[in-house]
C-alpha positions in Angstrom: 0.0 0.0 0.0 1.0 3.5 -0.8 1.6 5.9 1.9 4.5 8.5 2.7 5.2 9.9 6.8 7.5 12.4 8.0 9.6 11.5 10.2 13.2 13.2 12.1 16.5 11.8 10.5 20.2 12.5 11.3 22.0 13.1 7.9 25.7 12.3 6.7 27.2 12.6 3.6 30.7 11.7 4.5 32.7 9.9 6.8 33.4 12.5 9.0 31.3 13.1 12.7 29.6 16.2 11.1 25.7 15.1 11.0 22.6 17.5 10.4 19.1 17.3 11.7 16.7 17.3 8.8 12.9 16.5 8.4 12.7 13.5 6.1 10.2 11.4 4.4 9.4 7.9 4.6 7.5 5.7 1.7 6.3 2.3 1.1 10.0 1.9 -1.2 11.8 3.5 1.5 13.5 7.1 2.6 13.3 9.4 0.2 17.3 9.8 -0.2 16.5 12.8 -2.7 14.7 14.7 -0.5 16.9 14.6 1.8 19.9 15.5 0.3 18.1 18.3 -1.5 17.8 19.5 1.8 21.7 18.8 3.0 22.4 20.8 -0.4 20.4 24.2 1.0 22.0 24.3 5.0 21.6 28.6 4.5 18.2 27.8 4.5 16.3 28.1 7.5 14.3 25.5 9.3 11.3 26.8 8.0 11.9 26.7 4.6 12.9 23.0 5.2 9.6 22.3 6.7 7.8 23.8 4.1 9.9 21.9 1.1 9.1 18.7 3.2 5.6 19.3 3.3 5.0 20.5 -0.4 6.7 17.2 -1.2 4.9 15.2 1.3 1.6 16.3 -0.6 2.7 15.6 -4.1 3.7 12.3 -3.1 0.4 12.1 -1.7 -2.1 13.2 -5.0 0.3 10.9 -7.2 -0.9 7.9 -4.9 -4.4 9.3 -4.9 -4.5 9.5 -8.4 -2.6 6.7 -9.9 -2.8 5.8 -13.7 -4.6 8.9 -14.0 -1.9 11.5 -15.8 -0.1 10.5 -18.2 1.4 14.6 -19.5 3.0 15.6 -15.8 1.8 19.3 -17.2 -1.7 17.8 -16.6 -0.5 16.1 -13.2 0.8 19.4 -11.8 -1.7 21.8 -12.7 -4.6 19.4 -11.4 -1.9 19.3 -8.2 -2.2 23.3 -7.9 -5.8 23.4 -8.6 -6.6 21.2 -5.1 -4.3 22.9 -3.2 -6.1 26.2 -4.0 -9.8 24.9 -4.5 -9.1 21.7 -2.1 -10.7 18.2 -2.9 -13.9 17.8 -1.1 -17.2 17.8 -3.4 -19.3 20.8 -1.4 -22.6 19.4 -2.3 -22.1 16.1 -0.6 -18.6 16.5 1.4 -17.7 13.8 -0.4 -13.8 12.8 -1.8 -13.1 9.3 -3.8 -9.6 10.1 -3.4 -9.3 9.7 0.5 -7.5 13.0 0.5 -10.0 15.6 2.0 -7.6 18.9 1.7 -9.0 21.8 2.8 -8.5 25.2 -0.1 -5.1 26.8 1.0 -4.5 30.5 1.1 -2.9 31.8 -2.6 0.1 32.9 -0.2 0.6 29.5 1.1 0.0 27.5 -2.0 2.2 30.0 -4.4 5.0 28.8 -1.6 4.4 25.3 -1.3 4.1 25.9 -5.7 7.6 27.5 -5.7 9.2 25.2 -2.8 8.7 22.4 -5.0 9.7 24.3 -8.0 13.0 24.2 -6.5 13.1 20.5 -5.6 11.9 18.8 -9.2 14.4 21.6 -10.7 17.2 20.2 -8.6 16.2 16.5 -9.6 16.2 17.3 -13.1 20.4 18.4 -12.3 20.9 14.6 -10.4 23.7 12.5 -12.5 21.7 9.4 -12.2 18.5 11.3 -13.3 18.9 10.2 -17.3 18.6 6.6 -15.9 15.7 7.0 -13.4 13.4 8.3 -16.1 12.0 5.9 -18.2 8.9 4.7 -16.6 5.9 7.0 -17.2 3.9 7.6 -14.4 1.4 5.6 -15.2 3.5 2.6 -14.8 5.8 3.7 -12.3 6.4 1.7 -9.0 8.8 4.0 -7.1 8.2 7.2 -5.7 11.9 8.2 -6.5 11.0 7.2 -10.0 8.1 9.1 -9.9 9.7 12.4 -8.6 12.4 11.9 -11.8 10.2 11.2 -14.1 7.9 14.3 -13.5 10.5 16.7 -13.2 12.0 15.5 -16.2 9.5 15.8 -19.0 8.4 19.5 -17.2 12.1 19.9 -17.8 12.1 18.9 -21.5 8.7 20.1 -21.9 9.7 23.7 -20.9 6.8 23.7 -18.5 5.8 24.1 -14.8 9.3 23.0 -13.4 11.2 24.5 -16.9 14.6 25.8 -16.8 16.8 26.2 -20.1 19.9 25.2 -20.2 22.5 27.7 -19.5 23.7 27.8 -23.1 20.6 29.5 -24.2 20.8 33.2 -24.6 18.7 36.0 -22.6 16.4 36.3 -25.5 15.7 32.8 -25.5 15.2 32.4 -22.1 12.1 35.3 -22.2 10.6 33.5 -24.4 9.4 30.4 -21.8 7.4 31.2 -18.6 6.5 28.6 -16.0 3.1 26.6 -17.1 2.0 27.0 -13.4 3.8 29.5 -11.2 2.6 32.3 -8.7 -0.5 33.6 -9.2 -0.8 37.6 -9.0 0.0 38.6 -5.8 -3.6 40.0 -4.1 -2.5 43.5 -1.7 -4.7 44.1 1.4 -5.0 46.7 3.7 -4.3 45.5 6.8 -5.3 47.6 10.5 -1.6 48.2 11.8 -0.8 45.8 14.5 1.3 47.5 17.4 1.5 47.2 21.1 -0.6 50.3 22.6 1.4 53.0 23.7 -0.7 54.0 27.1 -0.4 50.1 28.0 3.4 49.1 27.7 3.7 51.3 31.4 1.3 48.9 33.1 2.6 45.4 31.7 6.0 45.9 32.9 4.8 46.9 35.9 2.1 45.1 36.8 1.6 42.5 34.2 5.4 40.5 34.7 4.3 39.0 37.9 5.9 35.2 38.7 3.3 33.2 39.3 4.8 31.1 41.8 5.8 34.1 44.2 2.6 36.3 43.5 2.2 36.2 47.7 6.0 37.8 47.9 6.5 41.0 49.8 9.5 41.7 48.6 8.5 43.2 45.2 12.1 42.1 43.5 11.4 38.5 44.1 7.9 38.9 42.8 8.9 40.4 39.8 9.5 38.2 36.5 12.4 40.5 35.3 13.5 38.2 32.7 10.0 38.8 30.8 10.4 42.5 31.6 14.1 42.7 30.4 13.1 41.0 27.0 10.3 43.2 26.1 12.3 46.1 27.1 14.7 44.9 23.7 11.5 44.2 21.7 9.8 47.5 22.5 12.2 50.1 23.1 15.1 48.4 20.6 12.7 46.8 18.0 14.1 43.4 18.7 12.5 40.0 17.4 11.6 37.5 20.1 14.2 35.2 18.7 16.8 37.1 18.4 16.4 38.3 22.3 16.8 34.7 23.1 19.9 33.9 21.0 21.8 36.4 23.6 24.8 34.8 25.4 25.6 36.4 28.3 28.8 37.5 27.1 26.6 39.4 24.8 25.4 42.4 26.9 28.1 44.9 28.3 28.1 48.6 29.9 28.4 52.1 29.1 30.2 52.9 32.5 30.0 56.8 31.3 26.5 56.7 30.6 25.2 54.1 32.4 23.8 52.5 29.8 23.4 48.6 28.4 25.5 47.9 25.1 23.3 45.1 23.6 24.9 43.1 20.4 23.2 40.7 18.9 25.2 38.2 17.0 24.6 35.7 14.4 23.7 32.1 15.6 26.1 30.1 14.0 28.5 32.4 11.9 29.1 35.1 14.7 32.3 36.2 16.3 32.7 33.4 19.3 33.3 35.4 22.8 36.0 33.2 23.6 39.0 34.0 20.9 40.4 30.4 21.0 37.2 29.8 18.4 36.1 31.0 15.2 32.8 31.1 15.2 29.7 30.2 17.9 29.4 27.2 16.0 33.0 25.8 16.8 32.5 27.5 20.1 29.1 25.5 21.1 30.4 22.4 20.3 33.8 21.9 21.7 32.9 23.9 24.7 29.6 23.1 25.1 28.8 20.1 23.3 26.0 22.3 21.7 24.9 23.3 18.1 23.6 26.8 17.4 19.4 27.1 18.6 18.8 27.5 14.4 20.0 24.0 13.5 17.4 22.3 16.1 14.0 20.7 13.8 11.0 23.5 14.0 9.2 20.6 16.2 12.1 20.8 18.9 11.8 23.4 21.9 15.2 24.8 21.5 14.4 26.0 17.8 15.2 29.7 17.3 14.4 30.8 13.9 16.8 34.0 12.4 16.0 36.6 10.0 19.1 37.7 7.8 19.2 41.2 9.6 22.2 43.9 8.3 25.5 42.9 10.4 28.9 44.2 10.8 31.5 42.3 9.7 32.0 40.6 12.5 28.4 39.1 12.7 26.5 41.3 15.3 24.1 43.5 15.0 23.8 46.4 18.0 20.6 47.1 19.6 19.3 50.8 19.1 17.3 51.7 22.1 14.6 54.7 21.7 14.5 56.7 23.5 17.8 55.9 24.3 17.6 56.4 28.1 15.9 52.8 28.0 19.1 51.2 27.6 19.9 52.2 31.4 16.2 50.9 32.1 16.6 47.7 30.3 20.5 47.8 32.4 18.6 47.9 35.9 16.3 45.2 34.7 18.6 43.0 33.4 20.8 43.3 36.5 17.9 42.6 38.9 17.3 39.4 36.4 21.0 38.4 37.2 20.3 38.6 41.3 16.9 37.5 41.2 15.7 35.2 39.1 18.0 33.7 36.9 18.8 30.3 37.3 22.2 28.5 36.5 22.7 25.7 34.1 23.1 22.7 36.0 23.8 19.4 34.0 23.9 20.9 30.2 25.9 24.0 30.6 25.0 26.9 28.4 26.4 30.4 27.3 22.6 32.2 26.8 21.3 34.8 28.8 17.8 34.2 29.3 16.7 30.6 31.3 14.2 29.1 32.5 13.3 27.5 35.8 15.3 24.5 35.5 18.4 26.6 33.9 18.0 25.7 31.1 18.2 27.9 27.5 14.7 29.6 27.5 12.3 28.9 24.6 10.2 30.9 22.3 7.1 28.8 23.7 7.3 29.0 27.2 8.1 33.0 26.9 5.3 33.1 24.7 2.8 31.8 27.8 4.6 34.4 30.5 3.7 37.2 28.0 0.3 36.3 27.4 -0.7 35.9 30.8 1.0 39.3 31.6 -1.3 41.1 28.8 -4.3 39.7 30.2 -3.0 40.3 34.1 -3.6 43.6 33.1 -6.9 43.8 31.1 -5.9 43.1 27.7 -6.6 40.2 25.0 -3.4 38.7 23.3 -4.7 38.9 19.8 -2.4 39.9 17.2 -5.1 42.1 15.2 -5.1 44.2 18.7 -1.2 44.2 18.8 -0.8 42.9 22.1 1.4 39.7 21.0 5.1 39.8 20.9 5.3 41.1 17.8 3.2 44.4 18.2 6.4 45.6 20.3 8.5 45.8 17.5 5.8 47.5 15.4 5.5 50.1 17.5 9.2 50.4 18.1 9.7 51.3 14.2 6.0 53.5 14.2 7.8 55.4 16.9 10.7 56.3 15.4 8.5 57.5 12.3 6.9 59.6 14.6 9.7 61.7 15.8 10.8 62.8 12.4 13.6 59.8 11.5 13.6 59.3 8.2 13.2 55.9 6.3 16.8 55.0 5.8 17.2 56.0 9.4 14.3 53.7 10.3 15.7 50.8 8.0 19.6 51.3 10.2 17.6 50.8 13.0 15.6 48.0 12.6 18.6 46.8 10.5 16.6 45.7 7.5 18.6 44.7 4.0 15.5 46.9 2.1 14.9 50.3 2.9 11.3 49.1 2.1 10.9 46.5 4.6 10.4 49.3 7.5 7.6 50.6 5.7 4.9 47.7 7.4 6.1 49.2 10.9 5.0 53.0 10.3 1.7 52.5 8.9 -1.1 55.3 10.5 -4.2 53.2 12.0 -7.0 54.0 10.5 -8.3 55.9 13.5 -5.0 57.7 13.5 -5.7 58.5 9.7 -9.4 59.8 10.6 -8.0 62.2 13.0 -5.1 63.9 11.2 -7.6 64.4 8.4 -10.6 65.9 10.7 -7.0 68.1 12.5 -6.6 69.6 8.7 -10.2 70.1 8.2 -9.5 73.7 10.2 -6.7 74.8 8.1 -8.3 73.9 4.7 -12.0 75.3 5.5 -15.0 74.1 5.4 -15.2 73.6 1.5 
């Protein structure tokens, strides 16, 4: 019986110790060695990206065993492939679906990706030195997924079709000439309500909202306070920083203005960054011999340790400094940090650790469980954690860039800050609220008359 399962699979392609954590896929004829090393042949790309590859294949695999001996042109198998993940397969009159497949339609976001993840897969297939050999049973006939995979990627090769690509030999000219059969549909804009944390609110959730819940009877307000949760949306709010990136800090990481009193906050790259101990390279060489560690990005999206990492702007040596505005929040984010250090934080025991931020056991803190403190210090102090409100961890960072738009910095001044690569990615996190937008215009009503 046909059938394919994701599974977690430790990948080498050598005989050295080096071994990668990669999603992989499992069929009736076995792991899908392709797939897999499609994915060892992309490590820049993020975990996310892997998931998603892994699940675009996962499906294809899927509607080819829910539809064998029924394409024999692969042009007709993908764009019927497209077509279900955009319409979905259930009959609405009846709910019914011979195929035993029962997809929900997809979003035209996500089904452009999962379109353009696999894109990149087949195309990389269609560059395999065994691939000549793989592809001579149709699909009709074929037995093997792998021979499946090859043989669809290579006629929409050779056909110049969904998965085309000419060969490099081919001039510009030529190349114009061929589009993808199926590719991204037009991208649809929408206007969307701007989602930042509310100014008159971020007062009362450091105060009163960061409350640990296991010494809420304290009377000594210092051990009552969850400054850990405080100190981190200090560097999301009042530097712009991503969750993630707050929580790939090392220790080492955060040092002092003495003259002003201030925190000096660098954020460094995961992996490629400038190790704090000069007898390594890199964090990645410094993880593992000191720590028996890989960087927080290499863990599967499933695992608690993943960090994800957006490619900000950083010097050359891998960092990235945190901008606080207004800049006397650095010395407030200093205090808080520092009362973190005598307070609350708790030392690895067991696995040691360079990070910053742990949690109760001393261990590196995760994305999840500071997820849950935040929430429950939104609603502590009134407020829903919806992201259409702005109240989740991501509204600080909005209104970290909407408030440097405010006070006259320019957009190439914004984009330093934020340290985007594109001048235009800042433009999302200075957007007027509708309300906001009402107001100005009934403020210039006055000046222009009542016309």
């Amino acid at each position: 019986m046909a059938y394919v399962l994701k599974v977690k699979a430790r990948y080498r392609n050598d005989n050295t110790g080096r071994e990668v954590r990669l999603p992989a896929l499992v069929t009736e004829s076995g792991l899908l060695i392709s797939h897999l090393r499609y994915l060892a042949s992309k490590l820049s790309r993020g975990q996310s990206w892997r998931d998603k590859v892994t699940q675009a294949v996962k499906l294809l695999i899927e509607y080819i065993n829910a539809n064998e001996g029924r394409f024999e042109q692969s042009t007709e198998l993908f764009r019927a492939f497209d077509e279900c993940l955009r319409m979905g397969t259930i009959n609405p009159s009846d709910l019914s679906d011979p195929s035993g497949l029962y997809w929900s339609p997809r979003t035209a976001e996500d089904a452009d990706y999962l379109t353009v993840c696999l894109t990149g897969y087949t195309d990389w297939l269609t560059k395999e030195s065994d691939h000549e050999i793989k592809r001579a049973n149709p699909f009709r006939l074929a037995t093997s997924t792998e021979q499946r995979l090859n043989w669809a990627a290579y006629y929409n090769k050779h056909d110049r079709v969904f998965l085309n690509h000419l060969d490099s030999r081919e001039d510009a000219r030529e190349k114009n000439r061929f589009v993808r059969e199926i590719a991204r549909r037009q991208k649809p804009f929408y206007e969307e309500e701007v989602k930042r944390f509310p100014d008159d609110k971020i007062l009362p959730l450091l105060d009163f909202g960061f409350i640990r819940a296991d010494r809420r009877r304290e009377t000594n307000p210092d051990r009552a306070a969850d400054f850990k949760s405080r100190a981190i949306t200090l560097l999301m709010h009042y530097g712009g920083v991503r969750k993630s990136e707050a929580l790939h800090l090392y220790l080492t990481d955060i040092d002092i203005d003495r003259k002003r009193s201030e925190a000096i906050v660098r954020i460094y790259h995961p992996s490629n960054g400038a190790s704090p101990d000069k007898a390594y390279s890199t964090r990645r060489e410094y993880l593992a011999k000191k720590y028996l560690l890989v960087p927080r990005t290499d863990y599967l999206k499933s695992e608690r340790l993943h960090l994800g990492w957006k490619d900000p702007v950083l010097t050359r040596e891998k960092f990235f400094k945190v901008e606080f505005y207004p800049p006397h929040k650095a010395t407030e984010f200093l205090l808080t940090f520092r009362k973190y250090l005598q307070y609350q934080r708790v030392e690895p025991h067991g696995q040691d650790h360079p990070y910053a931020f742990t949690n109760s056991k001393g261990e590196p803190e995760t994305i999840k469980n500071f997820q849950r403190l935040h929430k429950a210090a939104v609603n502590r102090i009134g407020l829903n954690h919806e992201k259409y409100l702005g109240t989740t961890e991501h509204g600080h960072r909005h209104a970290y860039g909407y408030r440097l738009a405010s006070n006259g910095f320019a957009q190439h001044e914004i984009q330093k800050s934020m340290h985007h690569q594109s001048p235009d990615s800042c433009l999302v996190y200075i957007q007027m609220t509708n309300k906001e937008l009402r107001e100005k215009m009934e403020s210039t009503v006055e000046n222009y008359g009542q016309q």
